[in-house]
PyMOL Python script that loads the backbone (N, CA, C, O; Angstrom):
from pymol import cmd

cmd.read_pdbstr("""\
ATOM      1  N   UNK A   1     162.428 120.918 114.797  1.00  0.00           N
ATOM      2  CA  UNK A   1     162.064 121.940 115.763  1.00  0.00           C
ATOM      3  C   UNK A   1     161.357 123.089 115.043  1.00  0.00           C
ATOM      4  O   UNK A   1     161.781 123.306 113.909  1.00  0.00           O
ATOM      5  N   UNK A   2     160.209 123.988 115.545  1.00  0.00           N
ATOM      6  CA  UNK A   2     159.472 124.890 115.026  1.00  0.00           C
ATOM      7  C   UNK A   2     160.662 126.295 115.190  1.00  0.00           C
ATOM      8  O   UNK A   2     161.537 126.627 115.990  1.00  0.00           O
ATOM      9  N   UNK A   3     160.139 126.762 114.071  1.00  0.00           N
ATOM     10  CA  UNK A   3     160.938 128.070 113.689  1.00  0.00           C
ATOM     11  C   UNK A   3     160.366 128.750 114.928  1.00  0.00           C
ATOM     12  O   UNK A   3     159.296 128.341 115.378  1.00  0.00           O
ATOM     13  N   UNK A   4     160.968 129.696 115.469  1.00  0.00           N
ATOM     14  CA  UNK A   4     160.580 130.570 116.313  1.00  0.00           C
ATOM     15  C   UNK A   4     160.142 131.739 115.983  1.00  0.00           C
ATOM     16  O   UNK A   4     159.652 132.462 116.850  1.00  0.00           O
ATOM     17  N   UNK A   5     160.252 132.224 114.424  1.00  0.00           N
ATOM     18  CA  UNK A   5     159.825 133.848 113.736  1.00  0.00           C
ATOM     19  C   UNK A   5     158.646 133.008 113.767  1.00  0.00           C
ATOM     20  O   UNK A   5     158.045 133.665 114.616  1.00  0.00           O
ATOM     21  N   UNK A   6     157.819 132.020 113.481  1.00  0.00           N
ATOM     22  CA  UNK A   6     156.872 131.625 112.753  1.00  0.00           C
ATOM     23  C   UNK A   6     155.720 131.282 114.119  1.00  0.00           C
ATOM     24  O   UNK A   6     154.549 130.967 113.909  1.00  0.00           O
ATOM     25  N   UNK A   7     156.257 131.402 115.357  1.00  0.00           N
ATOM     26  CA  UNK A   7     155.317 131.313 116.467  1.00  0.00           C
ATOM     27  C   UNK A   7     154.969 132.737 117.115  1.00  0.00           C
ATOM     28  O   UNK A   7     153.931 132.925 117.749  1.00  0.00           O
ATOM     29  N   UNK A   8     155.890 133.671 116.902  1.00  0.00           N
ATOM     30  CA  UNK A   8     155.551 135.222 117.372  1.00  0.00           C
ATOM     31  C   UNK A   8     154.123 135.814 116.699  1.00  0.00           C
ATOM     32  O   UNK A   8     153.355 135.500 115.789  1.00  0.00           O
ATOM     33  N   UNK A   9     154.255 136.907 117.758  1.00  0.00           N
ATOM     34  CA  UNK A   9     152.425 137.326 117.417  1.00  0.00           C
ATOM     35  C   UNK A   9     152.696 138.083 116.159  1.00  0.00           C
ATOM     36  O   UNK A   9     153.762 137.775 115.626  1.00  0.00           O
ATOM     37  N   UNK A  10     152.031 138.944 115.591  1.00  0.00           N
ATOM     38  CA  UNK A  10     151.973 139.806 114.796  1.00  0.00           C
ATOM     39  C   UNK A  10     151.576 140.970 115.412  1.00  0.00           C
ATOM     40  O   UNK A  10     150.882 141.198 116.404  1.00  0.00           O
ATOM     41  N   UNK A  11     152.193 141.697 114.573  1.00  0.00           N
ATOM     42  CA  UNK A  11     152.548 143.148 115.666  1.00  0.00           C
ATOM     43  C   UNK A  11     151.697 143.959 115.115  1.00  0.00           C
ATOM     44  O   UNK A  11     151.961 144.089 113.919  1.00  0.00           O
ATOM     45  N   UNK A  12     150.808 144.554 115.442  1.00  0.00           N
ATOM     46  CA  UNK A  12     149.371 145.488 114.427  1.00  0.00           C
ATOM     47  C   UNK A  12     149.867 146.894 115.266  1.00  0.00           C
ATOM     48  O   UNK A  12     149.962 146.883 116.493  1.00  0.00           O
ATOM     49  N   UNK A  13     150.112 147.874 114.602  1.00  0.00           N
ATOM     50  CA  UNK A  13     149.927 149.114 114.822  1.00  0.00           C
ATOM     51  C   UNK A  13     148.963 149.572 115.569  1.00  0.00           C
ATOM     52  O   UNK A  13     147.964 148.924 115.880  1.00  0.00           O
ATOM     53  N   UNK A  14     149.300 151.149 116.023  1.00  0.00           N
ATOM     54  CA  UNK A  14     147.888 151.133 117.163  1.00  0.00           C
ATOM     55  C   UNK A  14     147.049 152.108 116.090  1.00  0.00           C
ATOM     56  O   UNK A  14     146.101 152.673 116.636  1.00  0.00           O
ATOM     57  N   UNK A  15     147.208 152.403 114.726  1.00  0.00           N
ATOM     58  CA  UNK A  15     146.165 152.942 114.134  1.00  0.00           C
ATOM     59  C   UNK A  15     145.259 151.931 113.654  1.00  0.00           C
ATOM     60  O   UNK A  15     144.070 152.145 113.419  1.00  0.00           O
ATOM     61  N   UNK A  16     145.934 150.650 113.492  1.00  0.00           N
ATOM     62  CA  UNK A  16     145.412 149.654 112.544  1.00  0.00           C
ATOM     63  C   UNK A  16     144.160 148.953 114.099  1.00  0.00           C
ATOM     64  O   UNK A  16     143.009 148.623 113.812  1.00  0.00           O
ATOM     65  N   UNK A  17     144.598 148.869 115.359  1.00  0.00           N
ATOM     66  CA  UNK A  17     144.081 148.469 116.251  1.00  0.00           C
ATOM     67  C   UNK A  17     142.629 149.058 116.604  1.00  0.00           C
ATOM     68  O   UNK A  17     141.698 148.382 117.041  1.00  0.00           O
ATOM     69  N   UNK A  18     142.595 150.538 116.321  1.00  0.00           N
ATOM     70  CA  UNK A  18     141.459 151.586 116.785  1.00  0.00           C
ATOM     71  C   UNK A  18     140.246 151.182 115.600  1.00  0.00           C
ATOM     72  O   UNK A  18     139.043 151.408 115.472  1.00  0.00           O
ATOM     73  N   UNK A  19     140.920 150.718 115.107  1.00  0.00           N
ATOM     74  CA  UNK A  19     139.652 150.739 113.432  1.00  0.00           C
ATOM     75  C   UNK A  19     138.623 149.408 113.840  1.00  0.00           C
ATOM     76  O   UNK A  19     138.815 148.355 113.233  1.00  0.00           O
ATOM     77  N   UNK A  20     137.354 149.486 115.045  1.00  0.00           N
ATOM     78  CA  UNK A  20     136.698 149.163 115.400  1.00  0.00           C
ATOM     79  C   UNK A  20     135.533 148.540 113.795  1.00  0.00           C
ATOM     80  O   UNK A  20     134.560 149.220 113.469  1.00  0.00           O
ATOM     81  N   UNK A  21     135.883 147.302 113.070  1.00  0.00           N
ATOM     82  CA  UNK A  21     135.063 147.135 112.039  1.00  0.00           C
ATOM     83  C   UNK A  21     134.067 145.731 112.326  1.00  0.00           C
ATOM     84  O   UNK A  21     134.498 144.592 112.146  1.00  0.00           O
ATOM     85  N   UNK A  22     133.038 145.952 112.675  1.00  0.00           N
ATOM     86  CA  UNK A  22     132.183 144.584 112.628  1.00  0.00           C
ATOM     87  C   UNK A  22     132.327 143.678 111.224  1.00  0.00           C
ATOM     88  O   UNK A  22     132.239 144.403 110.234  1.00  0.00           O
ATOM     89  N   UNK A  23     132.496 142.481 110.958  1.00  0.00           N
ATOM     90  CA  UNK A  23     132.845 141.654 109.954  1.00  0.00           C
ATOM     91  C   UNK A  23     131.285 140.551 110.347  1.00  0.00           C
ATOM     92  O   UNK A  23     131.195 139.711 111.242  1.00  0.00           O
ATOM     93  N   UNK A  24     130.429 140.875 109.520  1.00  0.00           N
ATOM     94  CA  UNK A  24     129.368 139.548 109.790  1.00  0.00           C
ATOM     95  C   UNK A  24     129.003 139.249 108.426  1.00  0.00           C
ATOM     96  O   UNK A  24     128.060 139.796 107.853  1.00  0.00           O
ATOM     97  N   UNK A  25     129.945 138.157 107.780  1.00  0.00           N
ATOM     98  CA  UNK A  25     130.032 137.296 106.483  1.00  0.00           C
ATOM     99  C   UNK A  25     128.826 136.307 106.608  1.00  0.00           C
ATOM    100  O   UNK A  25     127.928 136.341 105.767  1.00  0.00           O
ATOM    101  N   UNK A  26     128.802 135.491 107.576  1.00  0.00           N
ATOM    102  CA  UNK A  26     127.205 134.770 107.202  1.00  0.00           C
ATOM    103  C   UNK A  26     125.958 135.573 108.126  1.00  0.00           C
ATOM    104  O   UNK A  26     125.961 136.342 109.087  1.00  0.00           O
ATOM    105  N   UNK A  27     124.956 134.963 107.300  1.00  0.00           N
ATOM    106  CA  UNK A  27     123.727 135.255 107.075  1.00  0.00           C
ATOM    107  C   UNK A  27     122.777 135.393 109.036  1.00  0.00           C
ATOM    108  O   UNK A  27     121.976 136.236 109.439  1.00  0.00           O
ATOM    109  N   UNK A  28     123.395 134.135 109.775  1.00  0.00           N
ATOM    110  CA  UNK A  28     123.475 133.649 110.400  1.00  0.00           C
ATOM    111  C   UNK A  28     123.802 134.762 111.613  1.00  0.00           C
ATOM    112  O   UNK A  28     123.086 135.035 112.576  1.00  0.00           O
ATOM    113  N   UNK A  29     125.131 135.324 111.254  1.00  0.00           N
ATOM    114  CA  UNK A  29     125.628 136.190 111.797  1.00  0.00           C
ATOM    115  C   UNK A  29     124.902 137.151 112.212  1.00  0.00           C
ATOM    116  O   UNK A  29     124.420 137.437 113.307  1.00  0.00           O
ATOM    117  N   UNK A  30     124.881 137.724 110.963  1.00  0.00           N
ATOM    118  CA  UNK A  30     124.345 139.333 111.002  1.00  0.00           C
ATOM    119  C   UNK A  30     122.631 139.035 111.888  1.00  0.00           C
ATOM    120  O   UNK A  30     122.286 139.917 112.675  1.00  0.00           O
ATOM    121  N   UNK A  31     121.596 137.698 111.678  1.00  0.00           N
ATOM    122  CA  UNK A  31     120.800 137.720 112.563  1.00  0.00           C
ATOM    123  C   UNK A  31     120.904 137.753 114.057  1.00  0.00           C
ATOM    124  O   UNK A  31     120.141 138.305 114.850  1.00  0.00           O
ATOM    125  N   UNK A  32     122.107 136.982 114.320  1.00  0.00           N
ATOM    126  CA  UNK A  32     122.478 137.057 115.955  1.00  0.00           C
ATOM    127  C   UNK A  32     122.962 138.714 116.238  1.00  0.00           C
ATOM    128  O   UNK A  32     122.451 139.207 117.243  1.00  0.00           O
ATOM    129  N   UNK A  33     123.765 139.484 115.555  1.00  0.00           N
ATOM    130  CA  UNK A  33     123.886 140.589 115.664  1.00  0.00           C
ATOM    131  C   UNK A  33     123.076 141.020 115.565  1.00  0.00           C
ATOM    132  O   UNK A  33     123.643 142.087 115.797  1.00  0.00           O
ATOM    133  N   UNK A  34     121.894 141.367 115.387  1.00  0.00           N
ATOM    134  CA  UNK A  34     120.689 142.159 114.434  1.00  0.00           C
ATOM    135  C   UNK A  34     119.762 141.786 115.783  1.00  0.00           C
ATOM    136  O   UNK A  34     119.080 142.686 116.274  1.00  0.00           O
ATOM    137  N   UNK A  35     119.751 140.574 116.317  1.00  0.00           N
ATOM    138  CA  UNK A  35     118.912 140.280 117.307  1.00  0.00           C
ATOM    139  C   UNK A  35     118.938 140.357 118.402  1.00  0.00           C
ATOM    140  O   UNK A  35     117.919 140.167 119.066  1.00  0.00           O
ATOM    141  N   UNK A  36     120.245 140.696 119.013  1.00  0.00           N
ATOM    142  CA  UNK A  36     120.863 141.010 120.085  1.00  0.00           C
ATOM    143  C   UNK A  36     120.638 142.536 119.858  1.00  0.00           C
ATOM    144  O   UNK A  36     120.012 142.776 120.890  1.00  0.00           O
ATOM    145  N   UNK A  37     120.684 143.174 119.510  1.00  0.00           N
ATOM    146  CA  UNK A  37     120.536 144.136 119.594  1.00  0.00           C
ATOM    147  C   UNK A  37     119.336 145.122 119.890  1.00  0.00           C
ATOM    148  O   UNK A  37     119.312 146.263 120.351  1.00  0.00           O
ATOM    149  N   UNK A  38     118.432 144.331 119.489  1.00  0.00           N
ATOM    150  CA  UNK A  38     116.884 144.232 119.181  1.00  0.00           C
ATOM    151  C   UNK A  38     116.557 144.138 120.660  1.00  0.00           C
ATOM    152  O   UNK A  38     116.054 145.034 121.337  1.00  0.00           O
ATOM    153  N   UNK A  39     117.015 142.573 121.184  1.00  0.00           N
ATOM    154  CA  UNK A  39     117.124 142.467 122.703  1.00  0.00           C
ATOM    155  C   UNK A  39     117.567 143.557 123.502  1.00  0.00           C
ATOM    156  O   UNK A  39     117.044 143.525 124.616  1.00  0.00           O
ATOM    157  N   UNK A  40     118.189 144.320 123.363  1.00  0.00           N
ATOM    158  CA  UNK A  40     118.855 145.188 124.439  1.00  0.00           C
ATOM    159  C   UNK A  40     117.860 146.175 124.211  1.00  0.00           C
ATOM    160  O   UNK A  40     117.262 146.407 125.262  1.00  0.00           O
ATOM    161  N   UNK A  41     117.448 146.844 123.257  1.00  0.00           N
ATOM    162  CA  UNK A  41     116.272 148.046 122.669  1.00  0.00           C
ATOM    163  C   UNK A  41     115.008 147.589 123.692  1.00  0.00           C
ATOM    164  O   UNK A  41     114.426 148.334 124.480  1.00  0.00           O
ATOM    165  N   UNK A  42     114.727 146.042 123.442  1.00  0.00           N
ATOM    166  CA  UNK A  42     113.155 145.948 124.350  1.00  0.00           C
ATOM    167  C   UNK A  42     113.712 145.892 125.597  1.00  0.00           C
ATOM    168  O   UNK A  42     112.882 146.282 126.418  1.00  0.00           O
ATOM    169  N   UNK A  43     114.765 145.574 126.114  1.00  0.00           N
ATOM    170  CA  UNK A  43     114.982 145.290 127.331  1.00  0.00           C
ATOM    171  C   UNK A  43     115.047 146.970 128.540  1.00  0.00           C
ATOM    172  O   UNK A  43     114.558 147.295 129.622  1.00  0.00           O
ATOM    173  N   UNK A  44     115.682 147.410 127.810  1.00  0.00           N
ATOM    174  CA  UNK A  44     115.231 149.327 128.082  1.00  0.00           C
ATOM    175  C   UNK A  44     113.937 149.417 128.065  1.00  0.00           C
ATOM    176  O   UNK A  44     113.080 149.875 128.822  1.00  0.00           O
ATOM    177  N   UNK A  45     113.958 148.868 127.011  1.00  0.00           N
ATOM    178  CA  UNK A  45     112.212 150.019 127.058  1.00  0.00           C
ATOM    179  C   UNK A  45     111.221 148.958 128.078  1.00  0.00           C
ATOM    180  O   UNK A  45     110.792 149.514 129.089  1.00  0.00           O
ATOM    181  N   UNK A  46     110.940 147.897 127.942  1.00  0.00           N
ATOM    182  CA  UNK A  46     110.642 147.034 129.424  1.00  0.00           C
ATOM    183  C   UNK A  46     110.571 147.740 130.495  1.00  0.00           C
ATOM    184  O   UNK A  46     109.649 148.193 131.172  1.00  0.00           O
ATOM    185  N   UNK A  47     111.936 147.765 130.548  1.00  0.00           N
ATOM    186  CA  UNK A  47     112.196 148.497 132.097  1.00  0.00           C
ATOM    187  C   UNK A  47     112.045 149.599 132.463  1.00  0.00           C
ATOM    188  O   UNK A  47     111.864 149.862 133.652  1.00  0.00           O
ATOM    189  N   UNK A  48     112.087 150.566 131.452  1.00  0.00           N
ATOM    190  CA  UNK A  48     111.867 152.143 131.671  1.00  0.00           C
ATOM    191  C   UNK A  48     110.436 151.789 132.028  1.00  0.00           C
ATOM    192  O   UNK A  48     110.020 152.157 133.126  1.00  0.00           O
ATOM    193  N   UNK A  49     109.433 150.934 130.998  1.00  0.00           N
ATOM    194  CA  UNK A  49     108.160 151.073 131.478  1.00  0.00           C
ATOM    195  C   UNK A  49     107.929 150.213 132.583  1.00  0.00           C
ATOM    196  O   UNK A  49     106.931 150.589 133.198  1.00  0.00           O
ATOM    197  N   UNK A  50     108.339 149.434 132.964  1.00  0.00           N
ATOM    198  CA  UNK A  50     108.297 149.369 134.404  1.00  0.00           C
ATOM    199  C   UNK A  50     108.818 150.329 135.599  1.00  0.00           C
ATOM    200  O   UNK A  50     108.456 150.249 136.773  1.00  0.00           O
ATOM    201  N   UNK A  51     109.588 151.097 135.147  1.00  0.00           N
ATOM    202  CA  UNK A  51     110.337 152.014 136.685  1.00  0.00           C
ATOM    203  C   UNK A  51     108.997 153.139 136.777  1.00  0.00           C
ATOM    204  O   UNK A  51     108.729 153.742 137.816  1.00  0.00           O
ATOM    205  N   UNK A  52     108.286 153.280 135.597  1.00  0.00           N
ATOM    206  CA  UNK A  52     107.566 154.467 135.575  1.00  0.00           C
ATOM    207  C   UNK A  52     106.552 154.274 135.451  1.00  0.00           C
ATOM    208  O   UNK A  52     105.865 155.212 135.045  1.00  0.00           O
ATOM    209  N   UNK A  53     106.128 153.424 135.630  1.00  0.00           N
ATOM    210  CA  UNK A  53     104.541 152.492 136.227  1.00  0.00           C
ATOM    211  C   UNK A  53     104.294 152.081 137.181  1.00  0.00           C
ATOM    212  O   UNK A  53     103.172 151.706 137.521  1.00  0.00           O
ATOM    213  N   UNK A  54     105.940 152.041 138.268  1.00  0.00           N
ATOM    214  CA  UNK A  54     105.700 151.506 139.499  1.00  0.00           C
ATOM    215  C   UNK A  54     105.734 150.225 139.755  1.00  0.00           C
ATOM    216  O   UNK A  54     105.791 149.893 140.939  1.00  0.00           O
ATOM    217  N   UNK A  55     105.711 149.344 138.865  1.00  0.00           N
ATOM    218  CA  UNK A  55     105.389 147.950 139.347  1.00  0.00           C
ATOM    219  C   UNK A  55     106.225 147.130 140.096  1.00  0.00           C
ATOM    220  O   UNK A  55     105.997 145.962 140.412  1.00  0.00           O
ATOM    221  N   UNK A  56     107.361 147.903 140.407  1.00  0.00           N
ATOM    222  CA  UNK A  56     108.458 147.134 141.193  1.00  0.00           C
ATOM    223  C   UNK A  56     107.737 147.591 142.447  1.00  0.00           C
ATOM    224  O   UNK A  56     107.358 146.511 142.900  1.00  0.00           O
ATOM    225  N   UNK A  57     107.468 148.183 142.981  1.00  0.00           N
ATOM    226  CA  UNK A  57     107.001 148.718 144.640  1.00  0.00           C
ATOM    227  C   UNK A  57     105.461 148.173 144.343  1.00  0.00           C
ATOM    228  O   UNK A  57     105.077 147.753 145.435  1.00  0.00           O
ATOM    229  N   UNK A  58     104.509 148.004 143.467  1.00  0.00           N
ATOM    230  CA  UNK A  58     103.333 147.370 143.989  1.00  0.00           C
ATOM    231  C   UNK A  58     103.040 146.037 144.789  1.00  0.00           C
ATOM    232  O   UNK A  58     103.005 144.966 144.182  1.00  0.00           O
ATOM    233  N   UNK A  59     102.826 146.110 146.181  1.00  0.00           N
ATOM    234  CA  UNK A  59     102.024 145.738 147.002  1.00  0.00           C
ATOM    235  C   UNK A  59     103.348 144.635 147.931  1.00  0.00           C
ATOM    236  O   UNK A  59     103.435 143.458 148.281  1.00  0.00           O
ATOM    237  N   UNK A  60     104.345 146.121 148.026  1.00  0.00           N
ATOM    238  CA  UNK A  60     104.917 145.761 149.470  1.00  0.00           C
ATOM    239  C   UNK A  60     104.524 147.145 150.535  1.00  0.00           C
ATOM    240  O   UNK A  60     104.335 148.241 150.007  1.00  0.00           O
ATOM    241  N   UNK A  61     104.447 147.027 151.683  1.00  0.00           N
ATOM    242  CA  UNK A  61     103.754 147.999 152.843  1.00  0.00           C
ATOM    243  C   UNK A  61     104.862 149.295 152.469  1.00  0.00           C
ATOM    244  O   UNK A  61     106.010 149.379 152.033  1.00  0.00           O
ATOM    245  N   UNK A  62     104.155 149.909 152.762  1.00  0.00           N
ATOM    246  CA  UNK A  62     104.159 151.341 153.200  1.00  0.00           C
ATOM    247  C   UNK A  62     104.374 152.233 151.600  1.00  0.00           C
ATOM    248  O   UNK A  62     104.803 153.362 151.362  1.00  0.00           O
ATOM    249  N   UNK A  63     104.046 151.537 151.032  1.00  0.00           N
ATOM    250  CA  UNK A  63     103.599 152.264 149.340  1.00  0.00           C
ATOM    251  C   UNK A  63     102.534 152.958 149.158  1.00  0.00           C
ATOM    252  O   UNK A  63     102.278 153.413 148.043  1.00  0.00           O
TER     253      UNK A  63
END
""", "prot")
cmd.dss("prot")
cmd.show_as("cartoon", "prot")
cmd.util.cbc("prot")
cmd.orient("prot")
């Protein structure tokens, strides 16, 4: 039968919890991080330049 200390969670402190640390060990990683991020930057700026060019309302009536 399995020990039962040996299936419980581990109990992390709530200082140890707040310490928000990105860990990107492969190479791999840090590009999907690095690129996603990249994505969200053009994806703003896309859209800002679309809200402020109008192109969502060009050429439905009463524009």
């Amino acid at each position: 039968m399995t020990d039962p200390r040996s299936t419980r969670k581990r109990d992390i402190s709530a200082e140890d919890a707040r310490q928000g640390e990105i860990i990107l060990r492969r190479r791999w990683q840090r590009i999907v991080f690095i690129a996603g991020l990249a994505s969200f930057v053009l994806f703003i700026l896309f859209g800002s330049l679309v809200y402020a060019n109008g192109f969502l309302g060009a050429g439905l009536p009463g524009k």
